[in-house]
N, C-alpha and C positions, 0 to 999 in steps of 0.2 A: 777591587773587592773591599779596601779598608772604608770606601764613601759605605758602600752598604754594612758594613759593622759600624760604622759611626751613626745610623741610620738616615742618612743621607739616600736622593732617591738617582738610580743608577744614572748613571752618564750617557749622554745623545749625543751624536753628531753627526752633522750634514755632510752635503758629500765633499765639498772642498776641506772641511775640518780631517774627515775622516781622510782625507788622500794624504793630507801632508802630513799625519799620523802617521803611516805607513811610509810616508818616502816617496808616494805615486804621484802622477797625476790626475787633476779627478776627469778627464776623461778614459784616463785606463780603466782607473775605479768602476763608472760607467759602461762600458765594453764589460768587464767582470761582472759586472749587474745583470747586462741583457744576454749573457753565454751561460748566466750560472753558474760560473768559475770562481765567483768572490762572498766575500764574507755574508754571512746572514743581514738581512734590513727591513725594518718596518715602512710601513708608508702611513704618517698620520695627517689624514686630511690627504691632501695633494703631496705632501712632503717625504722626501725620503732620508731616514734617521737611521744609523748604527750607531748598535750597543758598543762603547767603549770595550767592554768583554769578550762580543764577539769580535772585533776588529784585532782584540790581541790574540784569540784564539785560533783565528783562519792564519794569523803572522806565523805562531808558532808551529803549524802545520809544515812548514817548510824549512824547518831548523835542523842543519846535516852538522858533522862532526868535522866533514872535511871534504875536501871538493871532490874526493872520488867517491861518496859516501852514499849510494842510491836512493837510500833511505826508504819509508813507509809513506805514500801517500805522496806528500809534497805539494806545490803550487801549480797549477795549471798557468799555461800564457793565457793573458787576454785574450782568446779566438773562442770560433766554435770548434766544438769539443765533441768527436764520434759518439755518434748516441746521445746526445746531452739534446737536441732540437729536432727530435723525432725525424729524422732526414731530410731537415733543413739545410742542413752543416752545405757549405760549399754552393747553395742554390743562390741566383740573384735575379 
């Protein structure tokens, strides 16, 4: 948020940028793209770009107190996800 107060214009990054932001690999990253399990992303042109914002925003979704801590929400695995692929989930 400080680049857009400085008015600077918000931050992009690709999928290998964004993965190692997060700690992932960008095929997990990927998997979470095609399940809808991951962070928000645009596609400009051919390209696929996340907001530095959303990438910290989908991270913090899954911040617990402590490892028994159930929490609200949380991170989904990389898969497909009941209801998330209209009864694709499990089909091959």
């Amino acid at each position: 948020m400080a680049a857009q107060q400085a008015g600077l214009p918000p931050r992009f990054l690709r999928t290998p940028e964004a993965a190692r932001f997060l700690g992932l690999s960008g095929r997990t990253l990927e998997k979470h793209r095609t399940y809808g399990t991951g962070p928000a992303f645009l596609k400009l042109g051919g390209r696929v770009v996340y907001a530095l914002e959303e990438l910290q925003r989908w991270a913090e979704r899954g911040a617990k107190t402590s490892t028994s801590d159930p929490g609200h929400g949380g991170l989904s695995a990389a898969k497909p996800q009941a209801g998330r692929l209209g009864g694709m989930a499990g089909s091959r």
